[in-house]
N, C-alpha and C positions, 0 to 999 in steps of 0.2 A: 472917352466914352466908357460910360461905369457897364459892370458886368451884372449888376444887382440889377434885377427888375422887378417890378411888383408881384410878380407871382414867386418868385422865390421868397420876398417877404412874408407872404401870407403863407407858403409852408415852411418856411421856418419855424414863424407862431404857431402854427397850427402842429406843430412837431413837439415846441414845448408846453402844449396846452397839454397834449394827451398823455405825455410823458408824468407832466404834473397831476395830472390827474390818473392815473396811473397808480402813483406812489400813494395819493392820498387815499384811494378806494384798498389799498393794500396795507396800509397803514390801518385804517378801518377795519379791514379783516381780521387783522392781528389783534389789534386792541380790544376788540368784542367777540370774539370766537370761545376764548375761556369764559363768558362771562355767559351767554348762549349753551355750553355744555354744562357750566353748572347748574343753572337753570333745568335743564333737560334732566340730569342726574338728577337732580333733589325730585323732579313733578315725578321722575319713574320711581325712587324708592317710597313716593306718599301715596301713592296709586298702589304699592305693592303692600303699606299699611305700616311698614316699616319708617317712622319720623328720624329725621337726621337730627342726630346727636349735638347741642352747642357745641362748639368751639370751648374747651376747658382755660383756663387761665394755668401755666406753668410755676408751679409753686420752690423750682431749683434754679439758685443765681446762676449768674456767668461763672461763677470760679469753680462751683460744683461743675457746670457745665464743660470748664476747659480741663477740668481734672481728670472727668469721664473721657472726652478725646482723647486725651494726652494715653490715658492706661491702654485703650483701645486702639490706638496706635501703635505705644508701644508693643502689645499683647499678639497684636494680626500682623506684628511686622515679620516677615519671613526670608530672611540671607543666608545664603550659605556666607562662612567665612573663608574670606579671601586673603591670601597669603598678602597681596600689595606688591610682589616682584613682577614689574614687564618687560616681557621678552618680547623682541623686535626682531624678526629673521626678513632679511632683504632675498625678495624671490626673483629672479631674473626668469622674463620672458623673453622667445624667440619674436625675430622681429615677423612684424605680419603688417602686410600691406592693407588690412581691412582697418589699422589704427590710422594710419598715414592723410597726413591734410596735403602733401602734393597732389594727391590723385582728386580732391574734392573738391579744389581750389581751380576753375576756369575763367579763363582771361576772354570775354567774351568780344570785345574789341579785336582781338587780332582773327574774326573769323573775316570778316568785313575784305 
């Protein structure tokens, strides 16, 4: 005798329906949310009389470009200088029964 009966079929699917749809309406939200705020930005700064500026075309390659990282990296980078010797001190604790896994450890068969 199967254990499956037709109603658990039907929430099953009906479990991956929502799920799927779920993900797709989220999916959705994500993909158009930036697209809705830009929108919304641009109508308030034309409302305020103020027109948005084209998008410029960059007129500096990639090597100028990894140049300027590179200096600016280097420039902001901030270490102290470190000797490079390490010291290892072994600290002994007292023993404490709050570390201990005999006390955590119940054998729950022998209460029986």
């Amino acid at each position: 005798m199967s254990n499956i009966t037709p109603n658990i079929i039907v929430i099953a699917i009906l479990g991956y329906v929502v799920v799927f749809f779920s993900l797709l309406l989220l999916h959705l939200f994500f993909f158009y949310l930036p697209k809705l705020l830009y929108r919304k930005w641009r109508k308030d700064k034309l409302v305020e009389g103020v027109e948005a500026a084209p998008v410029k075309e960059s007129s500096i390659s990639g090597e100028e470009t990894a140049a300027i990282a590179m200096a600016l990296h280097l420039f902001l980078e901030i270490h102290d200088e470190e000797s490079g010797v390490l010291t290892i001190n072994k600290v002994s604790k007292p023993y404490s029964p709050w570390s201990s896994k005999i006390y955590a450890v119940r054998n729950q068969f022998n209460r029986i």
